[in-house]
VODREN-666248 format. One record per residue (C-alpha): residue number from 1; residue in three letters; x, y, z. Coordinates in steps of 0.5 Angstrom, whole numbers, plus 500, padded with zeros to 3 digits. Layout:
! residues N
NODE     n   res     X     Y     Z
NODE   NUM   Ala     X     Y     Z
...
//
This chain:
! residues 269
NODE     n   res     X     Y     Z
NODE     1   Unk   529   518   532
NODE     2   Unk   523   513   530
NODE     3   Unk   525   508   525
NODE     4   Unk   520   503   523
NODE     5   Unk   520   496   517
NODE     6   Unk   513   494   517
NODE     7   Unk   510   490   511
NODE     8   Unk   504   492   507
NODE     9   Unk   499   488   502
NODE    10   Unk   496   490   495
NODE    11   Unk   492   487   491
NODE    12   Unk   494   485   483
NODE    13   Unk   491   492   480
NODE    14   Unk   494   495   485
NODE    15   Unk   502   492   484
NODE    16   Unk   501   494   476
NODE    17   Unk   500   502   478
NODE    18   Unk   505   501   483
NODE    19   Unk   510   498   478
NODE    20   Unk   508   504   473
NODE    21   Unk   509   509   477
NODE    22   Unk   502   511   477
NODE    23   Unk   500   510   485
NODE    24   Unk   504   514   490
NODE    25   Unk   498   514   495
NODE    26   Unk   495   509   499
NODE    27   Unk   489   509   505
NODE    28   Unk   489   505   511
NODE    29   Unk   485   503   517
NODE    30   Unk   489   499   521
NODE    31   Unk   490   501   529
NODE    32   Unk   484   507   528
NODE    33   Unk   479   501   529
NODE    34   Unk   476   504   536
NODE    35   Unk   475   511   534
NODE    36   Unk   471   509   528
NODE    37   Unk   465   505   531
NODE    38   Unk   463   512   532
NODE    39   Unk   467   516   527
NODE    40   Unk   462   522   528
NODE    41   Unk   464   524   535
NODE    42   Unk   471   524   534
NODE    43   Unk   476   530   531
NODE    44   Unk   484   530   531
NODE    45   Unk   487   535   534
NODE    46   Unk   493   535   529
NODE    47   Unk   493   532   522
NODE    48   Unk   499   530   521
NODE    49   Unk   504   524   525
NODE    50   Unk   507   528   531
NODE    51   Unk   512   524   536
NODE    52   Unk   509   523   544
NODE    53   Unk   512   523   550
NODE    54   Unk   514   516   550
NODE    55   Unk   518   517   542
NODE    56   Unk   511   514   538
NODE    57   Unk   509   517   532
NODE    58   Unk   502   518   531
NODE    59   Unk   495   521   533
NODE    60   Unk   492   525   538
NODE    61   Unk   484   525   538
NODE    62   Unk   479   528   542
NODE    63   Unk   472   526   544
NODE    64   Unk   467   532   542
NODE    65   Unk   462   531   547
NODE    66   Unk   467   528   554
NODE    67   Unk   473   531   551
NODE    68   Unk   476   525   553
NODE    69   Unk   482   524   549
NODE    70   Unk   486   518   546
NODE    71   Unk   492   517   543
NODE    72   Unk   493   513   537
NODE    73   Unk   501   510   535
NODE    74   Unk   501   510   527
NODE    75   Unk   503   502   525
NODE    76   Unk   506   504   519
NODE    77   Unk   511   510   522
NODE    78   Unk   513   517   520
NODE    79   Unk   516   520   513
NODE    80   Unk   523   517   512
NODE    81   Unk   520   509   514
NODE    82   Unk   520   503   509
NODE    83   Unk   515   499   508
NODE    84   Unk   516   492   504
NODE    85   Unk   511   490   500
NODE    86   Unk   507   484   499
NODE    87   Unk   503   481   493
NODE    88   Unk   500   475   491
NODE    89   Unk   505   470   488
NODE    90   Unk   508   464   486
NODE    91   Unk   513   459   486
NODE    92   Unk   516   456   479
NODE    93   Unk   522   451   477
NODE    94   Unk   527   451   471
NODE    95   Unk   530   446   469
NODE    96   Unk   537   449   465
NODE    97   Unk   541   445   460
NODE    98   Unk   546   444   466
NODE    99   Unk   541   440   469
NODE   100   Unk   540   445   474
NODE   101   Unk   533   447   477
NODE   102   Unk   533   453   479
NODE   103   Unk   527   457   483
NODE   104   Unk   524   463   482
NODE   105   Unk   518   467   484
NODE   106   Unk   512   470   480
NODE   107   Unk   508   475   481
NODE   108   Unk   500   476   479
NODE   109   Unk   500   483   478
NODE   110   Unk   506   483   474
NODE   111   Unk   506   475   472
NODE   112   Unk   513   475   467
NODE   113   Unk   517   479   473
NODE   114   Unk   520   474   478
NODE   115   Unk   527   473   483
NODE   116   Unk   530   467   482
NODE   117   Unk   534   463   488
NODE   118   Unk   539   458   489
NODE   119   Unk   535   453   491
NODE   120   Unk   528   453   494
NODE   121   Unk   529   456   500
NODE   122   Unk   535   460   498
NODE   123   Unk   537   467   498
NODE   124   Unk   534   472   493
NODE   125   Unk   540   472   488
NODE   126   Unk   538   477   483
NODE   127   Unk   531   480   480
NODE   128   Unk   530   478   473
NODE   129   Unk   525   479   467
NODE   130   Unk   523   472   465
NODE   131   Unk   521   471   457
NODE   132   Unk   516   474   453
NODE   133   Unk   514   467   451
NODE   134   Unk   513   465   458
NODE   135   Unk   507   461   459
NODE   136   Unk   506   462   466
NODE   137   Unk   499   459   466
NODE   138   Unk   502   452   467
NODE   139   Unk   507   450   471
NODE   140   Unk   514   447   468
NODE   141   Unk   511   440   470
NODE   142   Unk   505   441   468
NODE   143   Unk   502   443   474
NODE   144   Unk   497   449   474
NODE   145   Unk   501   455   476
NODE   146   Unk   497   456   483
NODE   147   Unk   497   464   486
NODE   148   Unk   499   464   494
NODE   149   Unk   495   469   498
NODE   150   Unk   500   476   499
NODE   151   Unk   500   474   506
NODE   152   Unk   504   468   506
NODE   153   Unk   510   472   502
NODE   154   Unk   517   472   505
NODE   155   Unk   520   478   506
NODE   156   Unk   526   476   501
NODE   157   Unk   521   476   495
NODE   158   Unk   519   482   496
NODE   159   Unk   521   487   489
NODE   160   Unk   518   493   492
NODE   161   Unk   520   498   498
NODE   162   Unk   516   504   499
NODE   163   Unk   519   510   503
NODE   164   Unk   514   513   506
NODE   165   Unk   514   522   505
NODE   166   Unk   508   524   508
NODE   167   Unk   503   521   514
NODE   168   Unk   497   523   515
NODE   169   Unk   490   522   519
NODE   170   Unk   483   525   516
NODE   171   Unk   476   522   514
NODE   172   Unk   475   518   507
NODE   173   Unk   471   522   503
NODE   174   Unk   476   528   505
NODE   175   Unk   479   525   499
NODE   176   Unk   481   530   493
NODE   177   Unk   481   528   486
NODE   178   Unk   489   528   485
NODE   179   Unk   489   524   492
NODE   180   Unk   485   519   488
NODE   181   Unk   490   519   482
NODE   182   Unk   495   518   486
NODE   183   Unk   491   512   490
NODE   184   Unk   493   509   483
NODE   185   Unk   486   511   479
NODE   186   Unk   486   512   472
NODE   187   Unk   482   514   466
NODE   188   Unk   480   509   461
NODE   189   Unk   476   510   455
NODE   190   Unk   476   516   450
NODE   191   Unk   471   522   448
NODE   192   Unk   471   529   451
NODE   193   Unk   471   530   459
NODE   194   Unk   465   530   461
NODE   195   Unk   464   522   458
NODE   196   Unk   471   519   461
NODE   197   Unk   471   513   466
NODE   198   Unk   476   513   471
NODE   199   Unk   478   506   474
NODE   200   Unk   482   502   479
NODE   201   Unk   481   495   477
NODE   202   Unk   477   492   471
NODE   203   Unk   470   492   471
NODE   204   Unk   470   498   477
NODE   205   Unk   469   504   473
NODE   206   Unk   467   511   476
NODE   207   Unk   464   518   472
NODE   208   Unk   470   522   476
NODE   209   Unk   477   520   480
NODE   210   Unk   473   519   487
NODE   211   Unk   467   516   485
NODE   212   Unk   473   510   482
NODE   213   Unk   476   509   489
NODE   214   Unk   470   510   491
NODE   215   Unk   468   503   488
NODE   216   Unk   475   500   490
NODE   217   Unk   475   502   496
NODE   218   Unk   468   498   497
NODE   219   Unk   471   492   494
NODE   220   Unk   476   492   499
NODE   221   Unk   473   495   505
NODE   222   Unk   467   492   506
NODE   223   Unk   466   493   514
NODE   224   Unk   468   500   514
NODE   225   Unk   465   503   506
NODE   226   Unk   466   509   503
NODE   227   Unk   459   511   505
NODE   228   Unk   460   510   513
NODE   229   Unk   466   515   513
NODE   230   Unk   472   511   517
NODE   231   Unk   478   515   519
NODE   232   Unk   483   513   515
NODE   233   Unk   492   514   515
NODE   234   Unk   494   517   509
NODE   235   Unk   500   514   506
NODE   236   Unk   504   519   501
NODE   237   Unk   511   515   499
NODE   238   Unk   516   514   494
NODE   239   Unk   517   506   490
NODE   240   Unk   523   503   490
NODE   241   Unk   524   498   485
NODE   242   Unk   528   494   490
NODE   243   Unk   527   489   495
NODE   244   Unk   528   493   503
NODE   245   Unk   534   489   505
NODE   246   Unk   539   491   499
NODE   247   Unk   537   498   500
NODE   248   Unk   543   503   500
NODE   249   Unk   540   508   504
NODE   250   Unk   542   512   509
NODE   251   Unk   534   516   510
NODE   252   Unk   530   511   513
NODE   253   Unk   530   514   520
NODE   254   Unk   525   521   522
NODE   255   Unk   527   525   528
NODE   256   Unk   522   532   530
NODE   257   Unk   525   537   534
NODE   258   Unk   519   539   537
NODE   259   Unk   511   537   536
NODE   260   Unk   507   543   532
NODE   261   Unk   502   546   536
NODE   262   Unk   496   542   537
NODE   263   Unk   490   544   533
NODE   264   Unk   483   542   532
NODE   265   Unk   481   541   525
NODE   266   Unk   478   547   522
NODE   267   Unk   482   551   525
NODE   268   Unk   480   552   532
NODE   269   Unk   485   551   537
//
């Protein structure tokens, strides 16, 4: 049995597709840094996360000149792990007619949504919908509202939990146009199919699905673009708007009987 609780980051456009419902996939570098110094001469053996000797969840590649081989654990587990999520946030205060000042967080991606807590470094009481009028653009004492980095987020403010349902490892531009609608790409624009935009973030707008994510990922990934073609994890997940540690959920282990056979990409064992 593998269970794993790992945090993971979004930028603000990305939370919104989250929050919507529109992203249910996300690509990820971490742990394949050796292999993609020269991702040419490497192929997995098999595409999906499978469980070594020793319990780990992960990726066996093989070296196409030596056939020496390596073994990568993915960092984010298998089908069934939660991932909280992290986002660029801020704290505010409000003062109540008991006289009370309370705290919450804001969120930039979806700046009128925030958790109140008892007190500045209490425990997350209850999600709530702030105003529509709130002006968030200023602090409650005046002070400009300052977005802190994602990173810095504790685990209790975090409003979303993924529930990972599918991990795979493949070269970027094996991705399909569904792949990059469910990275969270969408159209913009209007007129006939042949003029549509598509677009992850404001400003970043592609002719077709892929070359949209294609643009995001550039903006993300500078030390490994979309033209040098890293092997990345797939991530395929469920959202739930929930932070991880008030789940009511009995489905966050994955267990595999057996490995699959251990096939090279293309098809040749």
């Amino acid at each position: 049995m593998v269970r794993k609780q790992r945090f993971i980051s979004f930028i603000p456009p990305l939370i919104q597709a989250l929050h919507t419902g529109r992203k249910t996939q996300t690509r990820r570098l971490q742990g394949l840094d050796g292999i993609n110094q020269d991702p040419d001469h490497w192929v997995p053996l098999h595409a999906a996360v499978t469980l070594d000797t020793t319990g780990q969840l992960g990726v066996a590649f093989q070296h196409l000149e030596t056939g020496d081989r390596q073994w990568l654990p993915c960092p984010y587990g298998g089908p069934g792990s939660h991932l909280w999520v992290k986002e660029p946030w801020s704290s505010l205060v409000e003062q109540h007619e008991d006289g009370v000042e309370r705290h919450c967080v804001a969120y930039e991606g979806t700046p009128r949504v925030g958790i109140r807590t008892p007190g500045c470094l209490g425990a997350v009481d209850h999600i709530r919908y702030l105003d529509d009028d709130t002006d968030l653009s200023e602090h409650y004492f005046g002070w400009p509202l300052r977005w802190r980095a994602a990173r810095y987020m504790p685990r209790r403010f975090s409003r979303f939990t993924l529930t990972l349902t599918q991990v795979r490892v493949e070269r970027l531009q094996e991705l399909r146009r569904d792949d990059a609608i469910a990275e969270g790409v969408q159209r913009v624009g209007g007129g006939l199919l042949r003029w549509e935009n598509w677009s992850a973030t404001d400003g970043q707008n592609g002719a077709s699905p892929e070359a949209a994510f294609a643009l995001l990922w550039n903006h993300l990934n500078s030390t490994r673009p979309w033209n040098a073609n890293p092997f990345v994890w797939v991530l395929s997940f469920t959202v739930r708007h929930v932070n991880i540690d008030a789940l009511d959920d009995n489905s966050s282990s994955y267990t595999m009987s057996s490995q699959p056979a251990l096939t090279v990409a293309g098809g040749a064992s």
